[in-house]
N, C-alpha and C positions, 0 to 999 in steps of 0.2 A: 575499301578505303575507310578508315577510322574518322571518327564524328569528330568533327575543329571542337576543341575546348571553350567552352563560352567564358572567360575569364572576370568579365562583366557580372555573368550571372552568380558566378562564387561567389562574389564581393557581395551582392545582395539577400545573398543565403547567411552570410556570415554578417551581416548586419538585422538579419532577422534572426538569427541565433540569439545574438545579443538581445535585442529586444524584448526576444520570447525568455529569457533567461531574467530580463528585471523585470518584466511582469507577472512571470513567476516568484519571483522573491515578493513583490508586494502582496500574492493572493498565501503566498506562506504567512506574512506577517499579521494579514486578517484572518488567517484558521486560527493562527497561534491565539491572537487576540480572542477569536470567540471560545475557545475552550478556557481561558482564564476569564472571560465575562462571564457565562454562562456557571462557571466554579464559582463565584463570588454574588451571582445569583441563588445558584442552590445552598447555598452555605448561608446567606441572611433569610431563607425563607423558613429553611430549618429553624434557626433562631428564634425567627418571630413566633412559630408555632409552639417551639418549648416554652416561649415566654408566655403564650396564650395558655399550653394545656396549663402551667404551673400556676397560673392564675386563677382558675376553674377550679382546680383539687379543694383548697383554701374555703371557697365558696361555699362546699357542700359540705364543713363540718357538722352542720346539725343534720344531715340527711343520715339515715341509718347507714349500717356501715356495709351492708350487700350494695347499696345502691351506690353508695360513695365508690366502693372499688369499683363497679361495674362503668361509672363513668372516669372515673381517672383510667381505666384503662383503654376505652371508647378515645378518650383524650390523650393519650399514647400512642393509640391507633392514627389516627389526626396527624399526629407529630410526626409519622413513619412516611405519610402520604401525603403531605400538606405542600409540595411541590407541586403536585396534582392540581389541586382546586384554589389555590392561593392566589390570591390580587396578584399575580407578576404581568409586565407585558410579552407582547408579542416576542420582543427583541432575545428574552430573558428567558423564554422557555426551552425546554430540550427540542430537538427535533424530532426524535423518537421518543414516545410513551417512557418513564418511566418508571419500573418497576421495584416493589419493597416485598417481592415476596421471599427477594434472597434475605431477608434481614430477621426472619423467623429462626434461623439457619448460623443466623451472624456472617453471611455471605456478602453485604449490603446493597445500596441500592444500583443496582442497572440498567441500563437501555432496555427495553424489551427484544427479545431475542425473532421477531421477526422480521426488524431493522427499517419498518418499514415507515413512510413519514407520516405524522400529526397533522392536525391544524392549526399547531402553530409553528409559529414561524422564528429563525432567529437572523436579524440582520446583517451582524458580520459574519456567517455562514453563508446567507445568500451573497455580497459582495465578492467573500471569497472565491465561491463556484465560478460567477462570473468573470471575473479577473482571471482564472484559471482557464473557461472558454477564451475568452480573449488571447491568452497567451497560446493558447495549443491551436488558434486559428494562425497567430504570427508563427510558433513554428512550423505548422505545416507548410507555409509558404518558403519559409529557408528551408523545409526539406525540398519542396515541390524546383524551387528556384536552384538549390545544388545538382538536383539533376536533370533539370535542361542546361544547366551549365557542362556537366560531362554527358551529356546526350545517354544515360545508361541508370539504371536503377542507382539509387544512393546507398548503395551499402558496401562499398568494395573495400572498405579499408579501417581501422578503428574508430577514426573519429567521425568516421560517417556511420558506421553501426551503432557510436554512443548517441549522436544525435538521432537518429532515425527508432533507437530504443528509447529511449526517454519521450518523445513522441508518441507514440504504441501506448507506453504505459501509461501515459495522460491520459490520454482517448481512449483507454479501458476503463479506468478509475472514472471519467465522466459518465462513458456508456453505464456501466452500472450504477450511478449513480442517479439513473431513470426511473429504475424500478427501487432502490434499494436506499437505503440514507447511510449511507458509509461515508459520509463525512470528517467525521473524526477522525479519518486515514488521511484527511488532506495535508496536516503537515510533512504526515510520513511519506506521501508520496508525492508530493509536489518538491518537496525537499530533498528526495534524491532525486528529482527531475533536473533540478537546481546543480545538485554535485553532479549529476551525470556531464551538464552543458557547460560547465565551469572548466571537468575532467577534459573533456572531449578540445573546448578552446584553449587550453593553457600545455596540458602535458599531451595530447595527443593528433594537434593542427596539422593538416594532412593538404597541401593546396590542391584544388579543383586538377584532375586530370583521367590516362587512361587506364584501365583494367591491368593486371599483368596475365598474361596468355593462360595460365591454371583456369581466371577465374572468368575469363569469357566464353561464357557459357550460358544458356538459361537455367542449369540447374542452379545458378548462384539463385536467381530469383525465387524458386523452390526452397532450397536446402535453408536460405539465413533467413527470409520471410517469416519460415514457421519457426526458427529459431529465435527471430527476434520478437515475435509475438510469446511466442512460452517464457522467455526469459522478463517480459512484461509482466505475464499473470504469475510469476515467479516471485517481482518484487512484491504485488498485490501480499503475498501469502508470506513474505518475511517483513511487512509491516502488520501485517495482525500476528504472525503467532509475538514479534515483539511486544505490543498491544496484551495479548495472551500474556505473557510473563507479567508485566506490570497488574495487569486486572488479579491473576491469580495468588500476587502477592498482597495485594490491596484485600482481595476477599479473605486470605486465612488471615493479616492482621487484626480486621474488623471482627474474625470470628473469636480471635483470642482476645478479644477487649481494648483491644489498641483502637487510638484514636485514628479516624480518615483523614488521613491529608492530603488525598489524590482526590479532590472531589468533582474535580472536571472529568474525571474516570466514570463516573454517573451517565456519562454522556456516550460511553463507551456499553458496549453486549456486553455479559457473564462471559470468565476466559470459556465455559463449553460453548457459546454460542459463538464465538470466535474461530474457537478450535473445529470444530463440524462443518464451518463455511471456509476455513484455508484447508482445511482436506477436502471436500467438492473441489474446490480450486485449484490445489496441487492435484486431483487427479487428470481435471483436465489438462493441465499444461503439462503435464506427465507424458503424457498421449502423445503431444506437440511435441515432448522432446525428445518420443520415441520414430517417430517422424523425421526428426530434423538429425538421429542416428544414421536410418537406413537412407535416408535420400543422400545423406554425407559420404556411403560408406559406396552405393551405387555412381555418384557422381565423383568420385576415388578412382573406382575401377575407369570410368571415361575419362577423365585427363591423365593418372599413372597407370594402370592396368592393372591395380587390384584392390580386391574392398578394403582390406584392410592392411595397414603397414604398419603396426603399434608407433606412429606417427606423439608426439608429445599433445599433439591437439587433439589426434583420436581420443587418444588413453583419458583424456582428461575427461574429455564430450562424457565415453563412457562411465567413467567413476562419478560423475555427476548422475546419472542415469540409472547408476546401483541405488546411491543414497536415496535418492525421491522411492526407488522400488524401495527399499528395504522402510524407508518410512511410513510408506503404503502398505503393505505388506505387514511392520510392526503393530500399525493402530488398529489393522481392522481386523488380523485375527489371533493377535500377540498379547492385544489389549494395552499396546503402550500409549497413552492417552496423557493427557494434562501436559504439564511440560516439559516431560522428554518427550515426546511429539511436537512440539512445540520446538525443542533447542534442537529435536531433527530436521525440522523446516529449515530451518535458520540455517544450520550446516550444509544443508545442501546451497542454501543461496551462497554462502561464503565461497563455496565450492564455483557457483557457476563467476562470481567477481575473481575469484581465482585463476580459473581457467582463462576470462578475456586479459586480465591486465600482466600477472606476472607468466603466463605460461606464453602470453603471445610476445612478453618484451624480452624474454633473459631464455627462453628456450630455442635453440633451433632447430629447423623442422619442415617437413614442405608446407605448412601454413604460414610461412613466416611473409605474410602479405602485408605488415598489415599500415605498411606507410611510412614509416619510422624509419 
């Protein structure tokens, strides 16, 4: 006998949807904020330090002229680094060290590439964090509440895979955010936390109810689990190599003499320190969506009787699974690095946004589950 629909409990899922969707947008508008605080930080401390070295130069005209250069450039040095040691407060500093060794290079200044946190501290950073806990505890509970509403995992249909992926990807982006100061990802990924629950309640509202017979199964819990955990550390790695593209263009403008206008980009890794940590990333979730292939193609064979049927959702599963290889496979002994490793990441995400929205609405096919 099939579990009674708790129609109660939907209602409560989808009002904590909501919730978790506007307290999401408020801890977006505090990341936002702290990367343009923290830019209008670094950019008046620079100031003040040019103001200071140019003042010093002046000073030392009667000094011979080996000493004189040796200190105007000592005071250059100052100027490169003066973010460092500069009167700023707590609120105003980076969260990670940062670095002027790219600027020898004309690379300019970046996060240090270990990511790892300072002692200091910046306020609408920590707010943000918070606000962002806050929101991934109210949506757990619209996920937790959607499914003692249908007495059955919450993933059986799209708009419960969006919500239930967007979740994931919070609660990834926080978990490392324990050891690691990835911050500056927070608009990128709270922001599509945002479009995903906005997606999921407007174009994709699915009301509370049962499985259809393909998908009652445990492998469902299996097969979309580790699908919707990869397609998390998926978004992870197409908000940095984005990141990546921005930082990589900021560093050749700096190197060719162009002025920085991205200076909240300071707050952000070198694009290699970027690029090195969404490949670890994509490899892992690689793995995951090699995984979430065979367990798909095995739980195929148990509800139709064979693994494969070039099904429009297979082919897709799979062509997403070529691109990650071939991009794995490009950077590590192709040597394709910088940013076409970077617009391969990307392509492959388009690839997996492809595969859930237009391949599950306008293609038919035995996956056509998906609510709609």
């Amino acid at each position: 006998m099939p579990f009674a629909i708790n129609e109660t409990m939907g209602q409560y899922s989808e009002l904590f949807m909501l919730l978790a969707a506007g307290t999401y947008t408020v801890a977006f508008i505090a990341f936002a904020w702290d990367l343009a605080k923290s830019s209008k930080a670094l950019r008046a401390i620079d100031l003040k330090a040019a103001a200071a070295a140019g003042a010093k130069v002046p000073a030392m005209a009667g000094a011979s002229s080996a000493g004189a250069a040796f200190d105007a450039g000592a005071a250059g040095d100052r100027a490169g680094s003066s973010h460092l040691a500069g009167p700023v407060g707590r609120a105003e500093r980076p969260s990670s060290s940062v670095s002027n060794k790219g600027d020898a290079s004309g690379t300019g200044l970046t996060a240090d590439a270990d990511m790892r946190y300072s002692a200091e501290r910046r306020a609408p950073a920590r707010v943000a964090v918070a606000l962002t806990v806050l929101g991934a505890l109210i949506h757990a509970a619209g996920v937790i509440t959607r499914a003692l509403g249908a007495g059955r995992v919450p993933w059986g249909n799209m708009y419960e895979f969006l919500t239930t992926g967007a979740f994931v990807a919070v609660a990834v982006f926080l978990l490392v955010l324990i050891r690691r100061d990835l911050r500056f990802l927070g608009t990128f990924v709270v922001g599509l936390a945002i479009i995903m629950l906005v997606a999921a309640s407007v174009a994709y509202w699915t009301p509370v109810g049962h499985l259809v017979p393909a998908l009652q199964s445990y492998w469902l819990i299996i097969h979309v689990s580790i699908a919707v955990l990869s397609s998390a550390l998926f978004t992870l790695t197409f908000a940095m190599s984005a990141l990546q593209l921005v930082q990589s263009h900021r560093q050749k403008t700096i190197a060719s003499g162009g002025a920085d206008k991205l200076g909240f980009m300071r707050l952000v890794p070198s694009a290699l320190s970027l690029e090195n940590l969404s490949y670890r990333i994509n490899a892992i979730a690689f793995i995951g969506w090699t995984f979430t292939l065979m367990f798909g193609a095995i739980w195929a064979e148990k509800a139709w009787g064979r693994f494969w049927g070039w099904d429009t959702k297979e082919v897709w599963t799979f062509v997403i699974w070529v691109v990650y290889a071939g991009y794995l496979h490009a950077r590590a002994t192709r040597g394709w690095t910088g940013t076409r490793a970077a617009w391969l990441s990307i392509v492959g995400y388009l690839c997996v946004v492809f595969n859930f929205t237009i391949v599950n609405q306008f293609f038919n096919g035995l996956h056509s589950y998906s609510g709609l």
